[in-house]
C-alpha positions in Angstrom: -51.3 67.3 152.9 -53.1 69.2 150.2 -55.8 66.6 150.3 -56.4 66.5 153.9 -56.7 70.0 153.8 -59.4 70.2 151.4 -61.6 67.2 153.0 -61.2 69.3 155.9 -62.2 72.3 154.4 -65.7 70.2 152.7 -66.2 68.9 156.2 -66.1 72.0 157.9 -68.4 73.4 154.9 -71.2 70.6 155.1 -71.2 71.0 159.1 -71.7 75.0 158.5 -68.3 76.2 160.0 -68.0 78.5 157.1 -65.1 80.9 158.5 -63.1 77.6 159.0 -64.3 75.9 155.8 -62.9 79.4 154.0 -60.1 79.3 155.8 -59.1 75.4 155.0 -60.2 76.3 151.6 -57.8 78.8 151.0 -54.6 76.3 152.6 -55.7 73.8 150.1 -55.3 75.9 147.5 -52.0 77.5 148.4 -50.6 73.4 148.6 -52.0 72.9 145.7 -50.8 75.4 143.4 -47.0 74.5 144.9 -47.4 71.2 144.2 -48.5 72.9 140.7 -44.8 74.1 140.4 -43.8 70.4 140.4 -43.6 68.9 137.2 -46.6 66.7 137.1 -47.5 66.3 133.1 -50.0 68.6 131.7 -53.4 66.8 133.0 -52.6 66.4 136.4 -51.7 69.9 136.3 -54.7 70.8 134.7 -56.6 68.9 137.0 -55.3 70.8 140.6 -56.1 73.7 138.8 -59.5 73.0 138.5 -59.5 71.5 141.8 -58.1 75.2 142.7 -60.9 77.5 140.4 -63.8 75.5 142.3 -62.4 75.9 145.8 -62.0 79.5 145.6 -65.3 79.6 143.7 -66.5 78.3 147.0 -64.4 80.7 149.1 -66.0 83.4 147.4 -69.8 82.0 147.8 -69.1 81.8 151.3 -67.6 85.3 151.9 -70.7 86.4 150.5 -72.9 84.9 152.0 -71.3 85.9 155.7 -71.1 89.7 154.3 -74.8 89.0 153.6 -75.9 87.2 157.1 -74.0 90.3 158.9 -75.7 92.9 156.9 -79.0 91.5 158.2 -77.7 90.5 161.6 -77.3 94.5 161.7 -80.0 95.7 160.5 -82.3 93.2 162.8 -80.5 95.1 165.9 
């Protein structure tokens, strides 16, 4: 499930959907960290956790750049 959830989430992120891609971003990340609480051996852990740090790296770059495109969305009224 985690999986489909984060294709979903670059999908919707290539095609521009950013308020989607955030928001399937952010469910990937919330399966992934409790499959984290599983026992899964140290580098597999390791490895969603990465997985984790670069989707909400994304999630952040995208709120940004909304907060950014409504700023000048406003000021162009």
């Amino acid at each position: 499930k985690a999986i489909a959830v984060a294709q979903k989430a670059s999908q919707e992120d290539e095609a521009g959907n950013y308020d989607e891609a955030i928001r399937s971003y952010q469910h990937a990340v919330k399966y992934f960290l409790h499959i984290v609480k599983e026992p899964q051996g140290k580098d597999g852990n390791q490895k969603i956790r990465d997985k984790c740090k670069l989707y909400l790296d994304r999630v952040e770059e995208l709120q940004e750049y909304l907060e950014k495109k409504e700023v000048a969305s406003r000021i162009n009224l």
